[in-house]
C-alpha positions in Angstrom: 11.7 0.7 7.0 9.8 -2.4 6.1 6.1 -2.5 7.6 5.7 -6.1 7.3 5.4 -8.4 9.5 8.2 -10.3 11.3 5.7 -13.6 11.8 5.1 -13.5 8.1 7.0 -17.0 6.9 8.0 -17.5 3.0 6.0 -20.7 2.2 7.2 -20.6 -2.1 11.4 -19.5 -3.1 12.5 -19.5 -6.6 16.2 -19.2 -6.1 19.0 -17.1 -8.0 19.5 -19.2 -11.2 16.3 -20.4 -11.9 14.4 -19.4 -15.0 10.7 -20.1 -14.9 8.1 -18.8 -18.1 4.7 -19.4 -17.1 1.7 -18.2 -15.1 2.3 -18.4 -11.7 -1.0 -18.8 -9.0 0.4 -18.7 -5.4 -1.0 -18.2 -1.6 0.7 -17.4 1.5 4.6 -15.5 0.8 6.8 -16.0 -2.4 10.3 -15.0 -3.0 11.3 -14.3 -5.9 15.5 -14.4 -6.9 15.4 -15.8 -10.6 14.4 -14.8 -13.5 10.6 -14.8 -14.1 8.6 -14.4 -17.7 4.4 -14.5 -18.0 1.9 -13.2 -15.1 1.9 -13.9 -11.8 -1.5 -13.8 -9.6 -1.7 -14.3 -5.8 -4.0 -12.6 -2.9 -1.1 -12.6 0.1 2.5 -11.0 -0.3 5.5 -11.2 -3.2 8.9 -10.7 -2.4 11.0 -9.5 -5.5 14.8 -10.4 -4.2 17.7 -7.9 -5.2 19.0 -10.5 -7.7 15.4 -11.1 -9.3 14.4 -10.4 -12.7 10.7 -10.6 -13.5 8.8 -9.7 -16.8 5.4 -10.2 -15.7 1.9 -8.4 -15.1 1.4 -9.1 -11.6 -1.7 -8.7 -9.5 -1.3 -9.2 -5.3 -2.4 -8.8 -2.2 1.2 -7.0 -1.5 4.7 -6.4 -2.8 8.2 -5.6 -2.0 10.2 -4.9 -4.9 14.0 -5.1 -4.5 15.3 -6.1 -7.5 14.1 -5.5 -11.3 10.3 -5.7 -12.7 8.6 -4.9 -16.2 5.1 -5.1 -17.0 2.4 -3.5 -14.6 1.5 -4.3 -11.1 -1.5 -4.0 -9.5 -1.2 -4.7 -5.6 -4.6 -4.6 -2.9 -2.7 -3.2 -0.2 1.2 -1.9 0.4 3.3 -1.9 -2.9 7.1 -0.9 -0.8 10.4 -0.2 -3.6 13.5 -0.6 -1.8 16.5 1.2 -2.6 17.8 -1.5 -4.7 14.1 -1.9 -6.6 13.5 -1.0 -10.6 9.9 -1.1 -11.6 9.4 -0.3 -15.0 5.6 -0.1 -15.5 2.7 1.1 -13.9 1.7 0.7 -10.3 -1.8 1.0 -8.4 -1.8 0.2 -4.5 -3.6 1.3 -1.3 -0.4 2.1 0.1 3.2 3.1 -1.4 6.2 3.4 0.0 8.9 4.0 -2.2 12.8 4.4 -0.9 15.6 6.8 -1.7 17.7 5.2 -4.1 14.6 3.3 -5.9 13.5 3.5 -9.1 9.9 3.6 -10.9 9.2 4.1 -14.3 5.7 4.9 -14.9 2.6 5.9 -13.8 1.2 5.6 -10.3 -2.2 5.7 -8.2 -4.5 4.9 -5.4 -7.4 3.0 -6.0 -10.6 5.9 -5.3 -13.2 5.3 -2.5 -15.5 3.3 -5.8 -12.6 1.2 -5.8 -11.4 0.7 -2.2 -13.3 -0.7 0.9 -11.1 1.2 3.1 -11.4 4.6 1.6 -10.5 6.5 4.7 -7.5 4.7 5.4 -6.4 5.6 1.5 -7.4 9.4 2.0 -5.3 9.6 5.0 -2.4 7.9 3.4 -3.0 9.9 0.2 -2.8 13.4 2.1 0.3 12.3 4.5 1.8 11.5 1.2 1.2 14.6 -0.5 2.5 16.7 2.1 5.9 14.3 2.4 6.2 14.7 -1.2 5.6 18.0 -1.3 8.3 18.5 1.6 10.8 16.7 -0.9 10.1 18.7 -3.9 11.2 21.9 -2.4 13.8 20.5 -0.6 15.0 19.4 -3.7 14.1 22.6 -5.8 16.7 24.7 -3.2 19.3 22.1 -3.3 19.7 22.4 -6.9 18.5 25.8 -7.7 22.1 27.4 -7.8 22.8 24.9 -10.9 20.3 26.9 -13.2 20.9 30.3 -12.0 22.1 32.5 -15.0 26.0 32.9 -15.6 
């Protein structure tokens, strides 16, 4: 489930077949289908399409990542990895929502109260996170536990 929202119009598209190597400075939404190379800066939202490559340290306001990124990412608010989404790097956002299916490689975190104006909303975030992921550990602990059981 994507939180974003529906009013939010794509102002900036690099389509599937482009190749672009550069610094990229944008405002508003960009989509992103081609193939990227450099750093990419912008304070509102990136959309990484399923069909995207980008090498890039990226710094945004948010991010949805659906197809394939390498460097590090630095996002202000929700950083979302959809099923289809390879981040190979690391990650700090307020708010992360990562799907089944979706892959990241590397570390993670949440900015600290120094580092966030909204430091409640990132504590309550942080703890309803914990407990999910928590939840899914042992689920998956007793779903594979008869594979290392001694013949």
């Amino acid at each position: 489930m994507s939180l974003w929202r529906k009013s939010d119009e794509i102002v900036g598209f690099l389509d599937h077949g482009t190749e672009i190597t550069g610094e990229l400075q944008f405002s508003s939404t960009l989509r992103i289908d081609g193939n990227f190379h450099g750093s990419i800066v912008g304070e509102d939202r990136l959309i990484i399409g399923e069909q995207a490559v980008v090498h890039a340290d990226i710094k945004v306001g948010d991010i949805e990542i659906r197809g394939q990124v390498f460097g590090n990412v630095e996002v202000k608010g929700q950083a979302e990895i959809f099923s289809t989404g390879r981040l190979r790097g690391d990650l700090q956002a307020s708010v992360l929502v990562i799907q089944a299916g979706a892959v990241l490689e590397g570390r993670s975190s949440i900015p600290t109260s120094s580092q966030s104006a909204d430091s409640q909303g990132v504590n309550r975030v942080s703890e309803e996170s914990q407990s999910d992921v928590e939840a899914s550990l042992k689920a998956a602990i007793q779903a594979y536990k008869p594979m290392f059981r001694a013949a």
